[in-house]
Wavefront OBJ file of the C-alpha trace (Angstrom):
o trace
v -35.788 52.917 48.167
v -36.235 54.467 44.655
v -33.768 56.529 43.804
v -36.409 59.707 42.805
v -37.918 59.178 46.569
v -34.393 58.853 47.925
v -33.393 62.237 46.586
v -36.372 63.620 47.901
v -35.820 62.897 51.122
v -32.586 64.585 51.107
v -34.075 67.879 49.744
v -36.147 68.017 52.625
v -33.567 67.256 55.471
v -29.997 67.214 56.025
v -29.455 64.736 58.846
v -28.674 61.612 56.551
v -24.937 61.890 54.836
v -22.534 59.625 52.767
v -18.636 59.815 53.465
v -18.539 61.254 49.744
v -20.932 64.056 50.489
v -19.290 64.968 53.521
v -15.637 64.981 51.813
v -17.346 67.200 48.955
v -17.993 69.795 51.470
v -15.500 68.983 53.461
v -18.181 68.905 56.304
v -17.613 67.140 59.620
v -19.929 64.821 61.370
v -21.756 67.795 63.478
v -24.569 67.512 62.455
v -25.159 64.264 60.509
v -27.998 62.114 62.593
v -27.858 59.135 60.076
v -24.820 57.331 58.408
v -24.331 54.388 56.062
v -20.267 53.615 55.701
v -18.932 51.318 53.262
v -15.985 49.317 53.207
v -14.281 51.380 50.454
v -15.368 54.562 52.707
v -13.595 53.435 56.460
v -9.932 54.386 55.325
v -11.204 58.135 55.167
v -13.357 58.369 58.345
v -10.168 59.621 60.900
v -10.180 63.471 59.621
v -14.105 63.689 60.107
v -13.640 62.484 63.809
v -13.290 65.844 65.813
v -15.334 66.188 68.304
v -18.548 64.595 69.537
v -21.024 64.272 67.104
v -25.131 64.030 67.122
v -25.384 60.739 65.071
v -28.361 58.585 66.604
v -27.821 55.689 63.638
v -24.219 54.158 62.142
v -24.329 51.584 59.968
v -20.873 49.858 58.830
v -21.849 46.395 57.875
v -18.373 45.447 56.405
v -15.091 44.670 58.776
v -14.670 47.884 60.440
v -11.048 49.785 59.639
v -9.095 50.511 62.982
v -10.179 54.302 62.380
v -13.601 53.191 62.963
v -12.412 53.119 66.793
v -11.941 56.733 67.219
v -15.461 57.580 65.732
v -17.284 54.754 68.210
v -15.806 56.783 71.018
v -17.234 59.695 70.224
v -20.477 58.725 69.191
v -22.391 58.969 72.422
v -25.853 59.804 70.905
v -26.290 56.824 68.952
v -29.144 54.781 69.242
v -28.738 52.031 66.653
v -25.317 51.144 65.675
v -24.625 48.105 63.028
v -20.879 46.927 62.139
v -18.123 44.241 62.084
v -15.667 44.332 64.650
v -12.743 42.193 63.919
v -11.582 42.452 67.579
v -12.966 42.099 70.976
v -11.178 45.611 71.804
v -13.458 47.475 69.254
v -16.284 46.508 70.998
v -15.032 48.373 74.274
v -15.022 51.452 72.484
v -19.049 51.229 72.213
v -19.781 54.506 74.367
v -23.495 54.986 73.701
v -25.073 55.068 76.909
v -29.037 55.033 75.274
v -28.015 52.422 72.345
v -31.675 50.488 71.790
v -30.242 48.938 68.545
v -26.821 46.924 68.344
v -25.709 44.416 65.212
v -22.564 42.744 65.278
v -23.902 39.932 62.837
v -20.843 37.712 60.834
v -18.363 39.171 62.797
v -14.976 37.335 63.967
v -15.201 37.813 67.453
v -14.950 34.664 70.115
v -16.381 36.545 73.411
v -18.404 39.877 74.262
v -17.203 42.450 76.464
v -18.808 42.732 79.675
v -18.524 46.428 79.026
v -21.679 45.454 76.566
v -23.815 44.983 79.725
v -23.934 48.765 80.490
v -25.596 49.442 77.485
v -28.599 49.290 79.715
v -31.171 50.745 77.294
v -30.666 48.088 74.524
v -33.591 46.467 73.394
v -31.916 44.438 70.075
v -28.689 42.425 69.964
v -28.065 40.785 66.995
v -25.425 38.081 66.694
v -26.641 36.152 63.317
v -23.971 34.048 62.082
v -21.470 34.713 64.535
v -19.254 31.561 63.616
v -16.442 31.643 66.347
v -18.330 33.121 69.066
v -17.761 30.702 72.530
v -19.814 33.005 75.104
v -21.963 35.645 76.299
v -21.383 38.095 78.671
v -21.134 37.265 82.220
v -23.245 40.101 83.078
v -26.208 39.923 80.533
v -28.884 39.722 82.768
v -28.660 43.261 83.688
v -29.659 44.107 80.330
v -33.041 44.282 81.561
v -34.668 46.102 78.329
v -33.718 43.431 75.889
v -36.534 42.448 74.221
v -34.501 40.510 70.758
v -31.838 38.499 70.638
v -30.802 36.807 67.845
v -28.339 34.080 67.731
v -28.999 31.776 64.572
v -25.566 30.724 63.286
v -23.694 30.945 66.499
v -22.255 27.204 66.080
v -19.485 27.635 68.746
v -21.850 28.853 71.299
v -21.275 26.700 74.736
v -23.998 28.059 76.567
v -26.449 30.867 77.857
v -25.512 33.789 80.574
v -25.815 32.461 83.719
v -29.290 33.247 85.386
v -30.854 34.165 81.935
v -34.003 33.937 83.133
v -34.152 37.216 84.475
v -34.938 38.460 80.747
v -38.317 38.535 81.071
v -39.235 41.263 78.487
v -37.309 38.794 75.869
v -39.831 38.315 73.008
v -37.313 37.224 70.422
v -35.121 34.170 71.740
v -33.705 32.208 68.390
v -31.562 29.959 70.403
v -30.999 28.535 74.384
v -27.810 26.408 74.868
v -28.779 24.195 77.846
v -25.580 23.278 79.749
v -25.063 22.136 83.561
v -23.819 25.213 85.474
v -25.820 26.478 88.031
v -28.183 29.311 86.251
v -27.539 27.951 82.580
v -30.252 24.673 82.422
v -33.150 24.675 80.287
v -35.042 25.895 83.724
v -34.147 29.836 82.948
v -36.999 29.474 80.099
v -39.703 28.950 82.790
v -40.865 33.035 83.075
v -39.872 33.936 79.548
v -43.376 33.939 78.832
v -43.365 36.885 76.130
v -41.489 34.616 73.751
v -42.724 34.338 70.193
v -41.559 33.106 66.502
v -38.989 30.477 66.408
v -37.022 29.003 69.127
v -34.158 26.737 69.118
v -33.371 24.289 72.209
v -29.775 23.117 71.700
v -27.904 20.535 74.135
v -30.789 18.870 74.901
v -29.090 15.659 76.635
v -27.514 18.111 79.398
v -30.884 18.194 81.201
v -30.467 15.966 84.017
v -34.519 14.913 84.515
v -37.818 15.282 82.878
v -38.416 17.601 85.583
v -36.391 20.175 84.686
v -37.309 19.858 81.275
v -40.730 20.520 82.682
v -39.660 23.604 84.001
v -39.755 25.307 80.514
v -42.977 25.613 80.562
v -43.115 25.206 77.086
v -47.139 24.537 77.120
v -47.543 28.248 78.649
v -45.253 29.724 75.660
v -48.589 30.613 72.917
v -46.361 32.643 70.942
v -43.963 30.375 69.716
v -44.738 29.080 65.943
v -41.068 27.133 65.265
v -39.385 24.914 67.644
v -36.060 22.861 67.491
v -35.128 19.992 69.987
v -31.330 18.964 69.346
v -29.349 16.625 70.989
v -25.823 17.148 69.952
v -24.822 13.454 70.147
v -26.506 10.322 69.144
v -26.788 7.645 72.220
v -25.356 4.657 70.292
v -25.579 1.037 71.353
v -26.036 3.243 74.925
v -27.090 1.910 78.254
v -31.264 1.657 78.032
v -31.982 3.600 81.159
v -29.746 6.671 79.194
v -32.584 6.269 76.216
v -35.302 6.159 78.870
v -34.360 9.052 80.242
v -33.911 10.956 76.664
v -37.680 9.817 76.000
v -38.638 11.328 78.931
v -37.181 14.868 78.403
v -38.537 15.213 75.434
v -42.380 14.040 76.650
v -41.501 16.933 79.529
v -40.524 19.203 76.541
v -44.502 19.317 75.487
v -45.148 22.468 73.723
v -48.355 23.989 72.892
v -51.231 22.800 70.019
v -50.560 26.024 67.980
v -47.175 25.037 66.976
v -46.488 25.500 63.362
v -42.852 24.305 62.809
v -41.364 20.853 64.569
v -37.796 19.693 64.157
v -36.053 16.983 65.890
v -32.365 16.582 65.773
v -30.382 14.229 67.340
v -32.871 12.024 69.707
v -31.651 8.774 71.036
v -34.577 7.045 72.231
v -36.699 4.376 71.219
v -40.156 5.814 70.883
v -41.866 8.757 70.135
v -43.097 10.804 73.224
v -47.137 10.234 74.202
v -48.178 13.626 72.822
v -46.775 13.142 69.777
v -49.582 10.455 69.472
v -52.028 12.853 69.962
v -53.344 14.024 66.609
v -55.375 17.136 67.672
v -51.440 18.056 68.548
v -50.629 19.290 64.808
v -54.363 20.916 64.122
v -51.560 23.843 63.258
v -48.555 21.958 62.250
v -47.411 23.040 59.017
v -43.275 21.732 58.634
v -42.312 18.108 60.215
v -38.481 17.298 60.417
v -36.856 14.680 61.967
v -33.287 14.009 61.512
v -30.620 11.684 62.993
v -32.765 9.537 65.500
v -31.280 6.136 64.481
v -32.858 4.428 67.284
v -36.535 5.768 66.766
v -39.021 3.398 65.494
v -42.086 5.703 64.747
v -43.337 9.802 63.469
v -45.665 11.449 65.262
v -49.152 11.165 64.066
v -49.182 13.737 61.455
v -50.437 11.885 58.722
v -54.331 13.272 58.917
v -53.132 16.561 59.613
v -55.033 18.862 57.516
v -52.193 21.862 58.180
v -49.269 19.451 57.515
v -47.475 20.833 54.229
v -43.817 19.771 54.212
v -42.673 16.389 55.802
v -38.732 15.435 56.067
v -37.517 12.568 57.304
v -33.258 11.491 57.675
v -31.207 8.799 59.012
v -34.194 6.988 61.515
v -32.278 3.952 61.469
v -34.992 1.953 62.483
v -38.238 3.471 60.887
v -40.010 0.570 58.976
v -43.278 1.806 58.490
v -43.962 5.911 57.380
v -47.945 5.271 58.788
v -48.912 2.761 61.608
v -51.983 1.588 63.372
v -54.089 3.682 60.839
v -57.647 2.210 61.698
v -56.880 3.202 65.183
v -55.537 6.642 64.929
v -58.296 7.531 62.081
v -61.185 7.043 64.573
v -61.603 3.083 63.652
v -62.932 4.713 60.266
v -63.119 1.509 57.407
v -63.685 3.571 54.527
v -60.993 4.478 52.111
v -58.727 7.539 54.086
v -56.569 10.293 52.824
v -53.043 9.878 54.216
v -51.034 13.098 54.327
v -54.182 15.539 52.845
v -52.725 18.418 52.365
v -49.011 17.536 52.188
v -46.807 19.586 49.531
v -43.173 18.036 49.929
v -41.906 15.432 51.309
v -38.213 14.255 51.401
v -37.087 10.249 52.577
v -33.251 10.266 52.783
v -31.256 7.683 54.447
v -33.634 4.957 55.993
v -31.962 2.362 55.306
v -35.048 -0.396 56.854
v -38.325 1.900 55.171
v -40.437 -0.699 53.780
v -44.024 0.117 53.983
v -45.878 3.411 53.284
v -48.938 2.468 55.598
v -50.155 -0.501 57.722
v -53.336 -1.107 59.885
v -53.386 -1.861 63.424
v -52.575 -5.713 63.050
v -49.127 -4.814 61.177
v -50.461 -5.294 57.351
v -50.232 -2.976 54.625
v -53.684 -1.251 53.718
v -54.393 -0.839 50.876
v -57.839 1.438 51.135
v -55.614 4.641 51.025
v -55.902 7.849 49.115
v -51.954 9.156 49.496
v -50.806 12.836 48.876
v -53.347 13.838 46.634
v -51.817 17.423 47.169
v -48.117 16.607 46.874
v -46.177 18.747 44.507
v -42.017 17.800 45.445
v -41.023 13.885 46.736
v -37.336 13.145 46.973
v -36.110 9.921 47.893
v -32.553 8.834 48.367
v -30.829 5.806 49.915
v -34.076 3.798 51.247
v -32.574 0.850 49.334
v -35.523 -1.572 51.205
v -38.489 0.638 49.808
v -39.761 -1.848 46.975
v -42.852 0.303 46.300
v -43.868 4.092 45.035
v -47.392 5.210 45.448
v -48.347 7.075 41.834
v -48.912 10.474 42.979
v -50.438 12.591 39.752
v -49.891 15.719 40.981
v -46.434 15.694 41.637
v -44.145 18.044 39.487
v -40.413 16.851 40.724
v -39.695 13.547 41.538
v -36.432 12.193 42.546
v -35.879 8.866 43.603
v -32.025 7.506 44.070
v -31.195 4.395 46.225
v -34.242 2.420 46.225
v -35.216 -0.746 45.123
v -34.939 -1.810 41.834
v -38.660 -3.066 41.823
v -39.296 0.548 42.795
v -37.694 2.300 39.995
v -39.453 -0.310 37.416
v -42.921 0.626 38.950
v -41.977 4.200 38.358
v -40.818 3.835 34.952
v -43.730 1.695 33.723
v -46.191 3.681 35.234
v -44.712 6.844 33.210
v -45.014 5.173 30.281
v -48.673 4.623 30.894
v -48.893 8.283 31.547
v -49.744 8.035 35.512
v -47.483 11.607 35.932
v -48.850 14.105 33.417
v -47.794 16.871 35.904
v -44.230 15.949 35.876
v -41.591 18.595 35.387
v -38.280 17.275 36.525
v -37.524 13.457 37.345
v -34.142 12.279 38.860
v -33.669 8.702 38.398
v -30.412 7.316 40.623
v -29.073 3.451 41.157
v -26.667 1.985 43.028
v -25.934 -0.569 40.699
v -26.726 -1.722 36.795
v -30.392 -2.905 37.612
v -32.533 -4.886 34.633
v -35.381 -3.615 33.739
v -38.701 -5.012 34.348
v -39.888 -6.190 30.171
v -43.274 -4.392 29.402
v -45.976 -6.230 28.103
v -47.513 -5.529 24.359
v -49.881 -2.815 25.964
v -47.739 -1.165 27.389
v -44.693 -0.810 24.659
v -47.629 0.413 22.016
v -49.171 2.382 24.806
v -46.524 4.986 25.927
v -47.551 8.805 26.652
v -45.101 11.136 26.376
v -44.561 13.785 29.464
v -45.740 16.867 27.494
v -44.624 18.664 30.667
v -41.756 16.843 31.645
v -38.403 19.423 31.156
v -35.675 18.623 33.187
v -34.073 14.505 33.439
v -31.394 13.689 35.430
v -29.952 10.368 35.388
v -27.695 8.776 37.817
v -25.793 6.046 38.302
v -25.453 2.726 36.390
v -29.055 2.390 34.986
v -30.452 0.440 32.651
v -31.850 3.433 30.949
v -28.244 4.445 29.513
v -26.009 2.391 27.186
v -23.917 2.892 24.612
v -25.917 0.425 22.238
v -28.497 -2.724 22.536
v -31.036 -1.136 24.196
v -34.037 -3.407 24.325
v -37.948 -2.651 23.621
v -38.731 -1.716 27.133
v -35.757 0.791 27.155
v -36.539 2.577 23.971
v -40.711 2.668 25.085
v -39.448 4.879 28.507
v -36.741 6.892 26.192
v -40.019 7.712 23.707
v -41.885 8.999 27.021
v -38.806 11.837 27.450
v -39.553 13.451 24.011
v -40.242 16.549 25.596
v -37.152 16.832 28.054
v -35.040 19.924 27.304
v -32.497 19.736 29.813
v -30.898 15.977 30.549
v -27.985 15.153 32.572
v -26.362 11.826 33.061
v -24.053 11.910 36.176
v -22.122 8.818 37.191
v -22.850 5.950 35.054
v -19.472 4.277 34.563
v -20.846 1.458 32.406
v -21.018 4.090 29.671
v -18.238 3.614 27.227
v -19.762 5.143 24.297
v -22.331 7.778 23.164
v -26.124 7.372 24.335
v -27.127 7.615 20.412
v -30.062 5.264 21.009
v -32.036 7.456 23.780
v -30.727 10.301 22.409
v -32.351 9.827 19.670
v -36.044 9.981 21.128
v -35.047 13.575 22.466
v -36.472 15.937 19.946
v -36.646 19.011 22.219
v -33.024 18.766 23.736
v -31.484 21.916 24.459
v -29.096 21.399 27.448
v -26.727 18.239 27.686
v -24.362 17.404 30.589
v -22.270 13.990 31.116
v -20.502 14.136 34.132
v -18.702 11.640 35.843
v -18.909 8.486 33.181
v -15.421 7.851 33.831
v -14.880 5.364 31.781
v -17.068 7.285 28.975
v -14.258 7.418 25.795
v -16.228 8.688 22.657
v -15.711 6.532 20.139
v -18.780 5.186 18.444
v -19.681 1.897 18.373
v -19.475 -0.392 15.733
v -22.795 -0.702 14.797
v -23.544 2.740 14.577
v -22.438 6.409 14.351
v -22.653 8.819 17.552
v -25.106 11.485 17.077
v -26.045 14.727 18.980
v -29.836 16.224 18.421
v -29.859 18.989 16.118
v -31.361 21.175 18.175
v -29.110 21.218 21.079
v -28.072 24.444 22.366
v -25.545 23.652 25.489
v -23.242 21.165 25.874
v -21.391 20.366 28.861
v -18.458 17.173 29.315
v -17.173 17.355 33.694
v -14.552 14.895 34.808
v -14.881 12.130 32.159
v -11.627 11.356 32.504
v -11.200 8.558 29.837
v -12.826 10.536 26.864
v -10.638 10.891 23.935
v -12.800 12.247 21.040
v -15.988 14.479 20.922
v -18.951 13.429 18.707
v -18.300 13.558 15.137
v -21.387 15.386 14.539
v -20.612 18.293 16.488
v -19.881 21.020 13.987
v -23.129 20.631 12.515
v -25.056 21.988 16.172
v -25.436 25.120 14.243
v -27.546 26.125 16.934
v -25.251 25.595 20.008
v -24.455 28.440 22.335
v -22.277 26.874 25.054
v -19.293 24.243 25.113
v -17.843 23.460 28.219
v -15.129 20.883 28.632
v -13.871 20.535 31.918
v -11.709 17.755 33.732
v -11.121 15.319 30.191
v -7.806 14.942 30.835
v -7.600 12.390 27.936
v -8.987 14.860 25.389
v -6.590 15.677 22.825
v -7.897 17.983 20.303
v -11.775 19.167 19.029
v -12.675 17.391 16.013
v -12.335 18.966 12.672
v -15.555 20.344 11.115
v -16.616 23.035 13.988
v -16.949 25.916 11.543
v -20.675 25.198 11.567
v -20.820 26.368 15.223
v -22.168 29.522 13.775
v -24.222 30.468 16.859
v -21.385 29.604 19.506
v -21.102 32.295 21.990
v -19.296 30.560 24.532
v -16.265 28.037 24.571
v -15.051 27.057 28.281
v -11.519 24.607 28.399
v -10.605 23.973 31.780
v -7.950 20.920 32.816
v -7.798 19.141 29.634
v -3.846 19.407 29.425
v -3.625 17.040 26.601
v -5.413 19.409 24.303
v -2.410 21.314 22.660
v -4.188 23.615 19.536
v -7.150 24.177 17.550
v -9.012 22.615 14.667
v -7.013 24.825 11.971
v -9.104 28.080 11.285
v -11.829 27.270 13.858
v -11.440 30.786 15.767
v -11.975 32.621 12.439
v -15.095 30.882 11.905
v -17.161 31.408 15.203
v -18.562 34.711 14.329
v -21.059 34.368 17.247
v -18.284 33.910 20.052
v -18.112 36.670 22.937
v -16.768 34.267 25.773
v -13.633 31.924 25.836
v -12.165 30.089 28.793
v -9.236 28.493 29.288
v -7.418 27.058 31.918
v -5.019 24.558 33.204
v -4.371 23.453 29.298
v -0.715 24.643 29.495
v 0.300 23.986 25.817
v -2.902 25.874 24.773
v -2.752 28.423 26.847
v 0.842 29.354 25.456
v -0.733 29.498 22.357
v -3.210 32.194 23.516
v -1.109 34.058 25.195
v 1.003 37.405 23.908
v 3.663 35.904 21.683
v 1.380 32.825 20.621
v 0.048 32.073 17.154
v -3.554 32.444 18.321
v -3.235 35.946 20.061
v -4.272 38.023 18.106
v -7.231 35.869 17.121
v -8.411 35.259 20.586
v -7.763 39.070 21.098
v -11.082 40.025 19.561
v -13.570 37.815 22.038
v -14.994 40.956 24.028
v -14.924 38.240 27.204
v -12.071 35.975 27.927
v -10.287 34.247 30.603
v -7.011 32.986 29.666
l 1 2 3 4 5 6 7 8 9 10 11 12 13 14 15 16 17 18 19 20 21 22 23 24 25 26 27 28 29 30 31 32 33 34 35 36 37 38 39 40 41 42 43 44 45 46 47 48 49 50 51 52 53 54 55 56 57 58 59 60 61 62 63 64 65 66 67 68 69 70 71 72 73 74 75 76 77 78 79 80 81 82 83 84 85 86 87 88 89 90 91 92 93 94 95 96 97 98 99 100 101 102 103 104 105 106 107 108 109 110 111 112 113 114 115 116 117 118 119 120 121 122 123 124 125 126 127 128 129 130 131 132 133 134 135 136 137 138 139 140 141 142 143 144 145 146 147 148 149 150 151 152 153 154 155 156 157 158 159 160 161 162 163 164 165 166 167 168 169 170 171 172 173 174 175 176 177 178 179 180 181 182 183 184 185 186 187 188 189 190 191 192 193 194 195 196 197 198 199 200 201 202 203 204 205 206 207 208 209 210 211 212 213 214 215 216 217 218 219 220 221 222 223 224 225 226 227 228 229 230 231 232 233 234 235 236 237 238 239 240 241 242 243 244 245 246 247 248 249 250 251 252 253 254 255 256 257 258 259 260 261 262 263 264 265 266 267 268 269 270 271 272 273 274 275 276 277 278 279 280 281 282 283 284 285 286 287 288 289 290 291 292 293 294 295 296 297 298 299 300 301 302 303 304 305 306 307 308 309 310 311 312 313 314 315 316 317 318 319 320 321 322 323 324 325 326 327 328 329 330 331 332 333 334 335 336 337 338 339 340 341 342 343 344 345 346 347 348 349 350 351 352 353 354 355 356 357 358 359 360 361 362 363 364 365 366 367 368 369 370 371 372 373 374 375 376 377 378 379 380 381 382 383 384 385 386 387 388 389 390 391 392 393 394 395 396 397 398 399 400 401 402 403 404 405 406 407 408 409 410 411 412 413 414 415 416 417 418 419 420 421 422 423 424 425 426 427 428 429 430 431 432 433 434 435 436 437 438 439 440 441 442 443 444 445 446 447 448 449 450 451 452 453 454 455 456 457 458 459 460 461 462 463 464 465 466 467 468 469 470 471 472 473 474 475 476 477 478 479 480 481 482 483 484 485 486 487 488 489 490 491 492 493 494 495 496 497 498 499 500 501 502 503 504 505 506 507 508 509 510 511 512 513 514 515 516 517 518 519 520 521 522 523 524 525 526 527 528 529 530 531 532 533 534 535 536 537 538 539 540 541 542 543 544 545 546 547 548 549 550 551 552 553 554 555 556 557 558 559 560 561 562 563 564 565 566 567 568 569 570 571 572 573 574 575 576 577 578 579 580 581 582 583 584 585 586 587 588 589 590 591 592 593 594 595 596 597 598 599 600 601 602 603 604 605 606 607 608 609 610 611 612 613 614 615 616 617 618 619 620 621 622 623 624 625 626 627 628 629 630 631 632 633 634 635 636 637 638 639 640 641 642
């Protein structure tokens, strides 16, 4: 609320009140209706607590003082109350009879009271992120009113109140943890009819049958957009009737067409169910994940959804092939298809045996395809059998890290031909130092740079980074970067010296980071001298741990804002010649212990500085400190940590 319409709302009523208004006038509680506490504000609550008061709304969303106590008690009127008990006991002292409204979200507690069962006119409990909690109330299903519960975040949860069920005004259910008592299985859902939004099934391989997964009646539930199906244990190298029955629970577990949002966690069978094979199943679908099914061999058949917009895909062990039996599932249609229409983002990680993209009904790739003419984000990581990427012209972030080397070579030859004009961040990973594929003449005199290309982060040893030598082919894909502002090179420990070759093609470079080139040391090489672009304006050095000199060039970055040097624990000192950091604003040291002083006179020549950090440098920190020579120096940086 703006603050103009906030004050006019107080001119015009005084039933809202701040602890520092009512310790002004050294007003009690009487006849304040709403109150917002903060934490600073609990310690002086106790003297205001005489009486019974008229509040109808409290709201205390920081751990509650043990004062707050006292004025729970004797707040009978309230009807929406929102705070942090740190104990089970505060909870008893809820007294509000005709509470609709009660938020005890990223609080400590392990259990409820039962005495929270009385609160018979409650309509909202809210438990987000309620780490520790173990269990529910006995008693909940007298709570007849409820009509939202929310329990995202409750990790620790075992299971539901027993006979559930009986809520059958609930219209908000964000979790059900199915477990084996009697009156806690997956068959209390079956007259929760009213449900809506998103719904989380947890537990999933505690249902006994398909039959009582069929008592859900998940079909019948219209209102439901998001659903989750978790299994909290993957069925390894299990007995085959165990998988059977897993694949039929979750064919039991049909929901309705209209569903929106699908994620699968945690299934341990073989195949996916029969109406997952249906496509008029995801007319609506909009968000496909799947996640930990090592045994699964197959998606559902989402990839002529019209709807589908985000599709992500993790550790399915055993998925070969992203799109099968295409000329059967597109209507026996020979004409050239669009695979994944309207997809937006979509994110491979960990499938280890993806080969294919798409194959026809006889197991062979096709080749007729139009793929993800809409896709704007694909990620790929650790699909080290992938030997292929579709070019997708549209895309603006691509990251691809664990894949074939053929892979990355199509990629890379295919932005020097300009096949990505819409590319605004690339991530380029290996496992190991891969070659690179040689371009032929058209290619190395053809290259387009990537006008929109900004960010470039390389990691890994790559072919792409070397400390000299690099070959045509290298220096035609560095020439297609001339654009990038931001690059970072993260993990590459074939690096011994400075990049100067690629560097050089950079002539927009504002942002630098090397991070993780452990056995980076900063000397130059012998055939030539290291060099930084001009026109850098942050530098950053993390955990190199065998660097022992900076680039020589450094003090002539007259346009560098930012040096951060953390974890070079072989650094010894900053090379001389800094004073032309002229537009330095911010110098960051942090566990470089070997560095013991300055370049002499550097701190009286960085007029621009308003930031230093140091730490873990014990000999340079003694320095900076009261007593040392460069106190008073470092005394006039307006922000320091030291």
């Amino acid at each position: 609320m703006h603050d103009l319409m906030h004050d006019l709302a107080k001119s015009v009523t005084d039933e809202c009140a701040s602890i520092e208004e009512l310790t002004q006038q050294k007003a009690l509680l009487k006849d304040v209706c709403h109150m917002h506490i903060s934490k600073a504000e609990l310690k002086q609550i106790n003297w205001l607590c005489k009486g019974r008061t008229c509040l109808r709304t409290l709201l205390a969303p920081t751990n509650s003082h043990k004062d707050f106590k006292e004025l729970l008690h004797i707040s009978v009127s309230l009807r929406a109350l929102h705070f942090r008990p740190y104990s089970i006991a505060l909870c008893k002292s809820i007294n509000a009879k005709h509470l609709r409204f009660l938020d005890l979200s990223r609080s400590s507690i392990i259990s409820l009271p039962d005495s929270i069962c009385a609160l018979y006119n409650l309509q909202t409990l809210r438990l987000l992120r309620c780490y520790m909690l173990h269990q529910l109330p006995e008693n909940m299903a007298r709570l007849r009113k409820l009509i939202n519960l929310y329990l995202f975040g409750c990790d620790s949860l075992r299971n539901m109140a027993p006979n559930f069920g009986v809520l059958n005004n609930l219209q908000i259910l964000t979790t059900f943890v199915v477990d084996t008592g009697e009156g806690l299985g997956i068959e209390q859902l079956k007259d929760l009819q009213h449900l809506s939004n998103r719904l989380e099934l947890l537990n999933l391989n505690k249902i006994k049958s398909g039959e009582s997964a069929k008592e859900a009646n998940l079909t019948q539930k219209q209102n439901v957009s998001e659903l989750l199906f978790s299994w909290d244990q993957e069925i390894d190298d299990g007995p085959k009737d165990m998988a059977c029955n897993v694949e039929e629970v979750l064919q039991c577990l049909e929901p309705h067409s209209n569903i929106q949002k699908l994620e699968i966690s945690g299934y341990g069978g073989l195949e996916i169910s029969q109406w997952m094979r249906k496509p008029q199943m995801f007319d609506c679908l909009r968000e496909l994940k799947i996640s930990n099914c090592p045994r699964c061999k197959s998606i559902p058949v989402v990839w002529l959804s019209e709807s589908l917009e985000v599709l992500f895909l993790q550790r399915m062990d055993n998925l070969t092939t992203l799109c099968t039996n295409l000329s059967v599932e597109g209507g026996g249609r020979i004409t050239t298809l669009q695979i994944f229409p309207r997809l937006k983002k979509l994110l491979l990680l960990e499938l280890p045996n993806l080969e294919m993209w798409a194959e026809n009904c006889v197991g062979e790739p096709t080749v007729s395809l139009v793929m993800f003419p809409m896709l704007q984000e694909l990620k790929i990581r650790n699909c080290p059998t992938l030997a292929s990427i579709p070019v997708i012209p549209v895309v603006s972030e691509l990251q691809i890290d664990g894949v074939h080397s053929t892979a990355v070579n199509l990629v890379l030859m295919s932005i020097c031909l300009g096949s990505w004009p819409f590319l605004i961040s690339l991530t380029v990973g290996y496992g190991e130092d891969m070659p690179m594929l040689p371009l032929d003449a058209h290619q190395s005199h053809g290259e387009r740079p990537l006008e929109k290309l900004k960010y470039f982060y390389l990691e890994g040893c790559n072919s792409l980074v070397r400390s000299s030598g690099l070959s045509r082919s290298q220096l035609t894909v560095w020439k297609c970067f001339q654009f990038v502002e931001s690059l970072t090179i993260s993990g590459c420990w074939d690096l011994f010296h400075w990049p100067t070759e690629g560097l050089r093609s950079l002539y927009c470079l504002r942002s630098l980071c090397i991070r993780y080139c452990h056995y980076l040391e900063g000397n130059t090489s012998s055939s030539e001298e290291e060099t930084l672009p001009l026109c850098l304006e942050e530098l950053m050095i993390s955990g190199c741990h065998g660097m022992v000199t900076l680039p020589s060039n450094l003090g002539k970055l007259a346009k560098l804002r930012r040096l951060s040097l953390f974890d070079c624990i072989r650094l010894k000192a900053l090379p001389d010649g800094m004073c032309g950091l002229t537009s330095l604003r911010k110098l960051e040291i942090w566990n470089c212990p070997g560095m013991e002083e300055f370049p002499h006179g550097l701190l009286e020549r960085l007029p621009s500085l308003e930031g230093l950090t140091i730490y873990d440098c014990p000999e340079l920190l003694r320095r900076c400190r009261e007593g040392g020579e460069y106190f008073q120096l470092v005394s006039c940086v307006p922000r320091k940590r030291i």
